[in-house]
PLY file of the C-alpha trace (Angstrom):
ply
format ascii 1.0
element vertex 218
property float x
property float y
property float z
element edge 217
property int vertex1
property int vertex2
end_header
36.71 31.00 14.41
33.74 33.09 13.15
31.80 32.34 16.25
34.67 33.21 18.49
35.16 36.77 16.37
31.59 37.38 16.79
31.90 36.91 20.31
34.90 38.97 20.92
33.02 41.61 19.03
30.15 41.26 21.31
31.87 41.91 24.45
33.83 45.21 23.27
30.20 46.64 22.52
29.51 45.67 25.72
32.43 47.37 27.10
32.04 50.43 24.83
28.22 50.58 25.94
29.54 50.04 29.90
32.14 52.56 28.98
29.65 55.33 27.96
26.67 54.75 30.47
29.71 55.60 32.96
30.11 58.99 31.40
26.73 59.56 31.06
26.14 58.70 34.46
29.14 60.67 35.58
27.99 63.76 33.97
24.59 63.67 35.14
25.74 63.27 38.56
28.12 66.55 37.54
25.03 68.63 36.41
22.73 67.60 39.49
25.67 68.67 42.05
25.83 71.85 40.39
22.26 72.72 40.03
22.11 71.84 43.63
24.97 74.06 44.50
23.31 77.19 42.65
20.04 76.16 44.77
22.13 75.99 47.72
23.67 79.72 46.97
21.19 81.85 48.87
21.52 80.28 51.77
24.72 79.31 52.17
26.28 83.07 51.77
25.32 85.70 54.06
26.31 89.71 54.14
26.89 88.82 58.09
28.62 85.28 57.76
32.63 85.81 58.80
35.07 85.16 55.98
38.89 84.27 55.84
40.55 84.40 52.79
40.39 87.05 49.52
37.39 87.90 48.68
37.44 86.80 44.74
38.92 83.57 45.94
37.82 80.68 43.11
36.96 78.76 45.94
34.86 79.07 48.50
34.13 76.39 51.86
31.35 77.12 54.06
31.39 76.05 57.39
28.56 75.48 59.44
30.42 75.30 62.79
29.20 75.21 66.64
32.11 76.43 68.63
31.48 73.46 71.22
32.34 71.04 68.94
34.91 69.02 69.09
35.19 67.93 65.51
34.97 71.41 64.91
38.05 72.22 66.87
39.92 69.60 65.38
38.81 70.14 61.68
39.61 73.74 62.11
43.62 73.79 61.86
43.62 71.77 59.29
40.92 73.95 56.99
43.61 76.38 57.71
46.79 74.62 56.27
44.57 73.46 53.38
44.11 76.79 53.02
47.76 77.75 52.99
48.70 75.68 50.39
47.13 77.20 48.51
47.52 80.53 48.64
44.55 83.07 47.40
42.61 80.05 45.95
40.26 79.54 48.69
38.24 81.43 51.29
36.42 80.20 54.57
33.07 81.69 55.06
31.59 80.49 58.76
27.88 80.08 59.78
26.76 79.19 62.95
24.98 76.07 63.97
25.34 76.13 67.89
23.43 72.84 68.57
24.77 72.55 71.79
22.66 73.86 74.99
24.84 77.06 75.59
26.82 77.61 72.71
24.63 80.36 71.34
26.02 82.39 74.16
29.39 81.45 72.71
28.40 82.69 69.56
27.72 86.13 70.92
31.15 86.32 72.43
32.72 85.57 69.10
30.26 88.43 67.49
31.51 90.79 70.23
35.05 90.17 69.51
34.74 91.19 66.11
33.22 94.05 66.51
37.07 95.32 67.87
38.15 93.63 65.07
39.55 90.85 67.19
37.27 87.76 65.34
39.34 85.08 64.12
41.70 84.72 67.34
39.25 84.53 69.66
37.88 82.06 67.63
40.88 80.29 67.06
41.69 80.75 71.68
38.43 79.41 71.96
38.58 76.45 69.84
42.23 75.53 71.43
41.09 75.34 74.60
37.66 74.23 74.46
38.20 71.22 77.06
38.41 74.28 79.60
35.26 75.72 78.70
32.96 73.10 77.58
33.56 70.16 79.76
31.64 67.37 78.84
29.93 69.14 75.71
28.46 72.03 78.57
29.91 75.30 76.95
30.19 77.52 79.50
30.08 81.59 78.85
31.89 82.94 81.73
34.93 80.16 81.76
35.30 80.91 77.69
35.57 84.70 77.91
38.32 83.93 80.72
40.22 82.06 77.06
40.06 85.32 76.02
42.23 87.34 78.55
45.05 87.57 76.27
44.04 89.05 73.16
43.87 92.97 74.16
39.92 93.26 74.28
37.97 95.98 76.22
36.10 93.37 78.31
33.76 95.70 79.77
32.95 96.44 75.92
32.36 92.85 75.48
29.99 92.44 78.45
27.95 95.00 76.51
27.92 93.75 72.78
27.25 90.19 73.73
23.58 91.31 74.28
23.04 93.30 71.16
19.97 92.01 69.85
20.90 91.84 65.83
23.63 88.57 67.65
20.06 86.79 68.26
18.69 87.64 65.25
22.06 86.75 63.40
22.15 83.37 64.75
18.41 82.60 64.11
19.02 83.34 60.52
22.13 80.80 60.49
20.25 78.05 62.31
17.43 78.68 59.13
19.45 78.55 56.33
21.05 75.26 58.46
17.79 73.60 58.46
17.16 74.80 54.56
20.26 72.95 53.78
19.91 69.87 55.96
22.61 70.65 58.20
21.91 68.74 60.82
25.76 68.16 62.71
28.75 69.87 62.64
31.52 70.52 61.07
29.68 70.65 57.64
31.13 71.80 54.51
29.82 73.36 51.46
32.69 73.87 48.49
31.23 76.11 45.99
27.89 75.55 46.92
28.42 71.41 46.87
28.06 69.36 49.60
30.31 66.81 50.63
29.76 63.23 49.48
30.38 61.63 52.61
31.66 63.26 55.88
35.32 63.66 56.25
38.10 65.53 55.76
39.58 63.43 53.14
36.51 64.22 51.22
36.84 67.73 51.68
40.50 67.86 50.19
38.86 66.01 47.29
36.02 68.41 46.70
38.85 71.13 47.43
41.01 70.12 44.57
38.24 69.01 42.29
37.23 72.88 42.24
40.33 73.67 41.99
41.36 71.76 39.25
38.21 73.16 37.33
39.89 77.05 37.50
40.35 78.23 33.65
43.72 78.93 33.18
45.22 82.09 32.75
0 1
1 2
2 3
3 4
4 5
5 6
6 7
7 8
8 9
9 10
10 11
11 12
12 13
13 14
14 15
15 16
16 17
17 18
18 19
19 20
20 21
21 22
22 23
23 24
24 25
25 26
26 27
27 28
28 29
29 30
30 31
31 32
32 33
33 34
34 35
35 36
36 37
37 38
38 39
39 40
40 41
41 42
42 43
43 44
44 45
45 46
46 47
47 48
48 49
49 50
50 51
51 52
52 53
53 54
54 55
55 56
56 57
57 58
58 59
59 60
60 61
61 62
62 63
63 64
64 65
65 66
66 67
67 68
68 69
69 70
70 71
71 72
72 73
73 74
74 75
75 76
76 77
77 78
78 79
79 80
80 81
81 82
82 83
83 84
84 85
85 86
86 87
87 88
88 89
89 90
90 91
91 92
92 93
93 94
94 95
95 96
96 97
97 98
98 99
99 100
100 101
101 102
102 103
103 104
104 105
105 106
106 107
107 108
108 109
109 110
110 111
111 112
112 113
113 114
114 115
115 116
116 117
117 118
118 119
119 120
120 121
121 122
122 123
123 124
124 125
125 126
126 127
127 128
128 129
129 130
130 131
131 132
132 133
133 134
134 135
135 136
136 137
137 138
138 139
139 140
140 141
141 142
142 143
143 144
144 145
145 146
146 147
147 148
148 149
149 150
150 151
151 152
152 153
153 154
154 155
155 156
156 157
157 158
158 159
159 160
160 161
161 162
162 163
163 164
164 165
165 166
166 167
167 168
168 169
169 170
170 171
171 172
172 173
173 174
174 175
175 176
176 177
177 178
178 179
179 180
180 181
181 182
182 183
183 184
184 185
185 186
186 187
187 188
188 189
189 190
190 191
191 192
192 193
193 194
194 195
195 196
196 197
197 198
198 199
199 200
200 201
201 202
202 203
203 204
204 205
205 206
206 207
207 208
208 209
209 210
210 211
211 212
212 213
213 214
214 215
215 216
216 217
């Protein structure tokens, strides 16, 4: 009887001991994710970078994003009803990573749009009909502005801004901070700094609500 009390009593230190190296483990893994996310800071948010969302959102996904992509096009609409429910809790911040042959002259269409204001649905004509324009992963300039016919821009005004020279210098800086932070593909995703685990979009909600859930309440 004493022998089998003794060994009962061995295995819930055990347990307790198992129990606590999880925690400790957990934690540490908590405090390295976040001193990686305040490394990651400077790079990952940019004066130019384009944003969707209130500004003092408590959370905030960066995007590196080539508009070629097709993961990109598909992960995009559903960034956006992530977004919507929940309401003033998140912001988008984009970057560039046009690793495609061709998609930096893309990018410059997308810079020209928003300079009449006009940012977010060409991004969002581009990305629906990106078959059209980049057929087998070959973006193509001329076919994407013709996604763009609909919007009300000053095309002649776009033919000019896409060769402003600070659209070059823009995306060299995003294609930097990309290789600072490993970014090596796209869609990647950076909530509040942190990177995802593993790729996916399932991991993203999780990151999502794990940020979320971490808001002090009011």
């Amino acid at each position: 009887m004493k022998q089998q009390t003794l060994f009962i009593g061995s295995a819930i230190v055990l347990l307790l001991v198992f129990v606590a190296g999880i925690f400790v483990y957990s934690g540490q893994k908590e405090k390295e994710a976040n001193q990686l996310a305040e490394a990651n800071r400077a790079a990952l948010l940019r004066m130019h970078a384009p944003t969707l969302g209130k500004p003092d959102a408590p959370v905030v996904i960066v995007e590196f994003l080539d508009p070629a992509c097709e993961t990109c096009s598909a992960f995009y609409p559903r960034v956006k009803q992530l977004m919507a429910a929940h309401p003033d809790k998140i912001r988008l911040v984009l970057r560039y990573a046009p690793f495609h042959n061709g998609s930096n002259k893309v990018v410059a269409i997308l810079e020209a749009a928003r300079k009449q204001d006009k940012f977010w649905p060409a991004l969002e004509a581009l990305l629906a009909t990106q078959a059209s324009w980049a057929p087998h992963h070959t973006p193509q300039a001329a076919l994407a502005m013709k996604q763009l016919g609909g919007l009300g821009l000053n095309m002649e005004q776009m033919a000019f801004d896409i060769t402003a020279p600070e659209i070059e210098k823009l995306i060299a800086q995003d294609l930097e901070d990309a290789r600072v932070l490993n970014v090596t593909k796209t869609p990647e995703f950076f909530v509040n700094g942190k990177p995802l685990p593993r790729f996916g979009f399932e991991q993203l909600s999780a990151l999502v609500a794990q940020e979320l859930a971490n808001i002090p309440a009011r």
